[in-house]
C-alpha positions in Angstrom: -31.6 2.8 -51.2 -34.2 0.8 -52.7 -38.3 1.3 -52.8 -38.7 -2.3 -50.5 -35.6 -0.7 -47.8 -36.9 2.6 -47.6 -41.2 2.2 -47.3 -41.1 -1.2 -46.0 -41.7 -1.0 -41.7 -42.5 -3.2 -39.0 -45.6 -2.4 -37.1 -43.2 -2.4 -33.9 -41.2 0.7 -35.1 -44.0 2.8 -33.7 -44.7 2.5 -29.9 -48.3 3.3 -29.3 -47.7 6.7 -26.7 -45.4 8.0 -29.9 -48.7 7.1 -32.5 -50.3 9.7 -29.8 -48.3 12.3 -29.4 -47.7 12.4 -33.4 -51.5 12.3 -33.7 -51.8 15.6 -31.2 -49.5 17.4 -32.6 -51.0 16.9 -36.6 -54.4 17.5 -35.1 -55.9 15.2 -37.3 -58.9 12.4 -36.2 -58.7 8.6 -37.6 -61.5 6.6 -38.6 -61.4 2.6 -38.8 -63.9 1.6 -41.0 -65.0 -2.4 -41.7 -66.7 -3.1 -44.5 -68.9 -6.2 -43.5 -71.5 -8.7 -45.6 -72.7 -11.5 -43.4 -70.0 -11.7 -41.2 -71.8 -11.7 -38.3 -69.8 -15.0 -36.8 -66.6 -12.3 -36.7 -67.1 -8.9 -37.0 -68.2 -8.6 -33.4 -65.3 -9.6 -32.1 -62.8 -7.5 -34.5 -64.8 -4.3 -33.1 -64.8 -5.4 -29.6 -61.3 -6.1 -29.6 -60.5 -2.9 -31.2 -62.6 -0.5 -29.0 -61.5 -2.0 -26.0 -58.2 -1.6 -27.4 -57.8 1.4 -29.3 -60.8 3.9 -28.2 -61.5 3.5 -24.4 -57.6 2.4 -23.3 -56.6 4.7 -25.2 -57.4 7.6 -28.0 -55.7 6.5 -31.2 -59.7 6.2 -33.1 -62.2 8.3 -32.8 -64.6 6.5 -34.3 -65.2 2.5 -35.4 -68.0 2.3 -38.0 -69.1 -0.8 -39.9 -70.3 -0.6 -42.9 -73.3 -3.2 -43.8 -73.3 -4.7 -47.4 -76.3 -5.9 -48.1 -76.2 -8.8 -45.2 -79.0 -11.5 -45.0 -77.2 -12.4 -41.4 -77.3 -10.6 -38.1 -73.7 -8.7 -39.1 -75.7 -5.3 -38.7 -76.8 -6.1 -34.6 -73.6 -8.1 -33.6 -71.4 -5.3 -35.0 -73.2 -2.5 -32.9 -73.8 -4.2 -29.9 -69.8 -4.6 -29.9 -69.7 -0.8 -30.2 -69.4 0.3 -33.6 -71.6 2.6 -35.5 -73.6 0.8 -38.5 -74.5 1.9 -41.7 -76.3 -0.1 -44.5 -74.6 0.4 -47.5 -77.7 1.0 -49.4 -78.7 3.6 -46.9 -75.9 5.4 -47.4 -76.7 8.5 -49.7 -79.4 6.4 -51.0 -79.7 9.4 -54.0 -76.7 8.0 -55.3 -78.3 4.5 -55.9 -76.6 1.2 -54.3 -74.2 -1.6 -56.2 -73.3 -4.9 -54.5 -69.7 -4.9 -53.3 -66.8 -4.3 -51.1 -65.6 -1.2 -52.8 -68.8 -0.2 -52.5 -69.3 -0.4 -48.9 -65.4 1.6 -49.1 -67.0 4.4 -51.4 -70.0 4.9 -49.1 -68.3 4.9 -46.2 -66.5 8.4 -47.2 -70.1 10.1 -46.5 -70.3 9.0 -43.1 -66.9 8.9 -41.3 -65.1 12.4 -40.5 -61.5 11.0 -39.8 -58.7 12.7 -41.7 -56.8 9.3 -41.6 -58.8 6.1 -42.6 -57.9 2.8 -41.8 -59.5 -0.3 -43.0 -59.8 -3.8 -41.6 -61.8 -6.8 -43.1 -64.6 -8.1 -41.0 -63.9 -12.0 -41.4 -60.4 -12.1 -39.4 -59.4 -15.0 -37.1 -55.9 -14.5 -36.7 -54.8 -10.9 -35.8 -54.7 -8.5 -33.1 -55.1 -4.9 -32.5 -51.6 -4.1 -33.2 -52.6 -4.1 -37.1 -54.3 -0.4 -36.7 -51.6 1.8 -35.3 -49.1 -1.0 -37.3 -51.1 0.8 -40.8 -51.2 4.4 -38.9 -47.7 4.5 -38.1 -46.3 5.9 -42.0 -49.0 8.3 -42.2 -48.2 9.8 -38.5 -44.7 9.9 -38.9 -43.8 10.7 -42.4 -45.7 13.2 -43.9 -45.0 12.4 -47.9 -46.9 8.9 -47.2 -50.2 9.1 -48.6 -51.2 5.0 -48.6 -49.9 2.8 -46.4 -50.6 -1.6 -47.3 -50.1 -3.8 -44.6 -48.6 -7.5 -45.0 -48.3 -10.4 -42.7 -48.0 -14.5 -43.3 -51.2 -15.4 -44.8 -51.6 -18.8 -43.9 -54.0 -21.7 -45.8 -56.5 -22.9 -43.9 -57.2 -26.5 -45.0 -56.7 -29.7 -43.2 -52.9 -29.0 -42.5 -52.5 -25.2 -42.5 -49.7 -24.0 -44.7 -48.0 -20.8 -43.8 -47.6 -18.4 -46.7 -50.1 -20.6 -48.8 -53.4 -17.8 -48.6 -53.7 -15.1 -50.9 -54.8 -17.3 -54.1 -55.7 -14.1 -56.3 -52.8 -12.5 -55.4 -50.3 -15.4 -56.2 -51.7 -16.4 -59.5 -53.6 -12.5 -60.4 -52.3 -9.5 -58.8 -48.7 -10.6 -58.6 -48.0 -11.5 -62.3 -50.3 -8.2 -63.1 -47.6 -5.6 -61.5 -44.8 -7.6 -62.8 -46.0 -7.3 -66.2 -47.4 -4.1 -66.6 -46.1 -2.0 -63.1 -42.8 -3.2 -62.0 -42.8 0.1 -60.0 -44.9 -1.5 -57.7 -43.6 -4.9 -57.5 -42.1 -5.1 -54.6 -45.3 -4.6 -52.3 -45.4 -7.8 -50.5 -49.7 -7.9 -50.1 -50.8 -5.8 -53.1 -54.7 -6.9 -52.2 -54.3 -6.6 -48.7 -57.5 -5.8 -46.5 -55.9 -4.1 -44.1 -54.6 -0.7 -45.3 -55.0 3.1 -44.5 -54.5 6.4 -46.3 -55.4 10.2 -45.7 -58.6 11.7 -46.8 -57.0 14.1 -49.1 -56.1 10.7 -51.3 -59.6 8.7 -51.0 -61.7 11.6 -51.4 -59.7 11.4 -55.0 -59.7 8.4 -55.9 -62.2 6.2 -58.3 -63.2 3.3 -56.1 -64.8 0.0 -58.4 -67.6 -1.3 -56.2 -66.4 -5.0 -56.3 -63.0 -6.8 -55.1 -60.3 -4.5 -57.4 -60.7 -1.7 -55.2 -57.4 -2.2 -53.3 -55.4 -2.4 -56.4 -57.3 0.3 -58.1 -56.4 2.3 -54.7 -52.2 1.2 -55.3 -52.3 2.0 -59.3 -53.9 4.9 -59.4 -52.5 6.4 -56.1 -48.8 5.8 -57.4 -50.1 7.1 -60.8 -50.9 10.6 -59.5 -48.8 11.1 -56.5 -45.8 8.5 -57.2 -44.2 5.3 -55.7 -42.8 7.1 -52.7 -46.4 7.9 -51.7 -46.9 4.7 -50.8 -45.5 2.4 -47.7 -45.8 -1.0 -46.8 -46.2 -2.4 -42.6 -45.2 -5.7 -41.2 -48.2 -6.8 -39.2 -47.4 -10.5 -38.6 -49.6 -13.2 -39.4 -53.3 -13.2 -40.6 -55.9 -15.2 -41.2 -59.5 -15.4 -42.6 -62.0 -17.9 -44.5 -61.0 -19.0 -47.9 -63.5 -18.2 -50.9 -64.0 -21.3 -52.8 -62.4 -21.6 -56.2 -65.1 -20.1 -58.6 -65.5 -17.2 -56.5 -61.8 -16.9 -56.7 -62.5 -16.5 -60.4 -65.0 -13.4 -60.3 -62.4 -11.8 -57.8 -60.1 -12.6 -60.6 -62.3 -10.7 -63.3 -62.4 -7.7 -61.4 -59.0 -7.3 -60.5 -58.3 -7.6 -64.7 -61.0 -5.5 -65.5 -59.7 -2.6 -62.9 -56.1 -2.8 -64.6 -57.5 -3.1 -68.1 -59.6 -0.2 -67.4 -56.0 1.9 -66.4 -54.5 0.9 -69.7 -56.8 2.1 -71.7 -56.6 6.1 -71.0 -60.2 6.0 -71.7 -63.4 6.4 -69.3 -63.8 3.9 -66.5 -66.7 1.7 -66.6 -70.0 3.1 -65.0 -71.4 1.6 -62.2 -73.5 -1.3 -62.4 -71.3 -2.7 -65.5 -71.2 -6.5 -65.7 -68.4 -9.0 -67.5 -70.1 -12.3 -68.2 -68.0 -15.0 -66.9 -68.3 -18.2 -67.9 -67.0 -21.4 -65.3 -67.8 -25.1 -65.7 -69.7 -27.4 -62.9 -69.7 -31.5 -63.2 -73.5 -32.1 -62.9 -74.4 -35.6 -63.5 -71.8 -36.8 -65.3 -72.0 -34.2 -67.6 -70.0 -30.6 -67.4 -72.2 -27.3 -67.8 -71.4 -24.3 -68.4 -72.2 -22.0 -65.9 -72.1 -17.7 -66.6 -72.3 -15.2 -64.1 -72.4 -11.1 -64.5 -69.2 -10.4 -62.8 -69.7 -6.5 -61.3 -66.7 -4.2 -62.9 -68.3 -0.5 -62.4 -66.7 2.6 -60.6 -67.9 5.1 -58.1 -66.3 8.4 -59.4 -64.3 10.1 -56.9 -66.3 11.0 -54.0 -64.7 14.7 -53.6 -66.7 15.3 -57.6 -70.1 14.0 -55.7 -72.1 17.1 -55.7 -73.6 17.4 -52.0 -76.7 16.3 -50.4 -79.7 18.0 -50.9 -81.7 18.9 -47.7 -85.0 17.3 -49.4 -83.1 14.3 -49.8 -83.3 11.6 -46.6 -79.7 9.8 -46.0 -80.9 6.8 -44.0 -80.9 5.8 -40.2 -77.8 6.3 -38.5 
């Protein structure tokens, strides 16, 4: 039986009362965390839904907890007055220092969420529903070699005529070609940059996390580097949608995902936090084109399990 047969589910191959029992009898606690910058026209309803959902129908989370990069919006008061419990990145083991970034807000989030299961869910859906947590839950419940579950789903374009299977530029014309080339192994993952995804605490806690856009396929390399293909399953959750980055940011997303995969091949150390790739793009202005460079973020968080604790004299920021 092949990889794709064997680790590939549907979120429906898990009633929710089964999720349950499986999560009483492992004992274990499961934190949904949603890493957020200026998302406040959407996140509020992702955690509403969720709670409602998920933590006061019934008890598959025990927590919900946004994380807050860096937002110039009102993300930070919409997400907690639907329920969840808000960090700022940057006030997050602020000893540690703060880096712009998704993977960031992922990294940091290991300090203040207690689940032994962590799921993760972008803050900018507009097509999804609840299902997509225990969907991602499901392989790590229910089949204890499963370290890293990815969810997939039809990831429609949003333009003036949606296009189903159209989204997911970065993947199509990055990620895609990358594994074929250089990881074959792990080819046949339908969503390789998926932001909906879970894994046990045991992994994370291992893993080096870059602070920008790579960190789910850092998260798939490295996780099937030290533990193995099998480790890792893939979920059916439908369809999904979210707000297209124009084209040039496409292009730093782009960069990053290269730099994480270049960084693998090289056997040597990962690039320290705060490192920059200057990319250059070109904008029509007048007429004329210009070059245009911007200092692309590749660093890494090392893993958080080799972050030596806090210190007591040390303040870890509001709550």
């Amino acid at each position: 039986m092949t990889w794709f047969a064997s680790h590939t589910h549907r979120w429906q191959d898990w009633p929710l009362a089964s999720l349950l029992a499986a999560k009483q009898r492992a004992g274990v606690s499961v934190s949904l965390v949603v890493p957020a910058r200026n998302e406040a026209a959407t996140v509020g309803d992702v955690v509403a839904r969720v709670r409602d959902a998920l933590v006061d129908t019934v008890a598959l989370l025990d927590e919900v907890v946004v994380i807050d990069s860096d937002s110039t919006d009102d993300t930070y008061a919409v997400a907690e007055d639907a329920g969840a419990r808000v960090h700022r990145a940057a006030e997050v083991r602020p000893d540690l220092g703060s880096f712009p970034g998704k993977g960031e807000a992922m990294w940091k989030s290991l300090f203040v969420t207690r689940g032994d299961l962590v799921v993760f869910m972008d803050a900018d859906l507009v097509d999804w529903d609840t299902h997509f947590v225990p969907g991602l839950l499901g392989p790590l419940l229910c089949q204890p070699g499963v370290d890293l579950v990815k969810g997939f789903y039809e990831r429609p374009f949003l333009g003036a005529e949606p296009a189903a299977y159209e989204g997911g530029r970065v993947t199509e014309l990055v990620a895609r070609p990358l594994l074929a080339l250089r990881h074959p192994e792990l080819a046949a993952l339908v969503q390789p940059l998926a932001g909906e995804w879970a894994a046990r605490r045991t992994l994370l806690e291992t893993l080096s996390v870059p602070t920008g856009y790579a960190v789910e396929l850092a998260a798939l390399l490295d996780t099937a580097a030290t533990r193995g293909v099998d480790a890792i399953a893939q979920v059916d959750l439908g369809r999904r949608a979210h707000r297209h980055q124009a084209l040039r940011d496409l292009g730093a997303m782009a960069t990053q995902i290269l730099a994480a995969a270049d960084a693998r091949a090289g056997g040597g150390a990962l690039p320290e936090p705060g490192s920059v790739v200057p990319l250059r793009q070109y904008h029509p202005v007048d007429g004329a084109v210009v070059p245009l460079t911007r200092d692309v973020p590749v660093g890494e968080r090392p893993p958080a399990a080799l972050v030596a604790p806090l210190q007591p004299s040390v303040q870890a920021g509001p709550a």
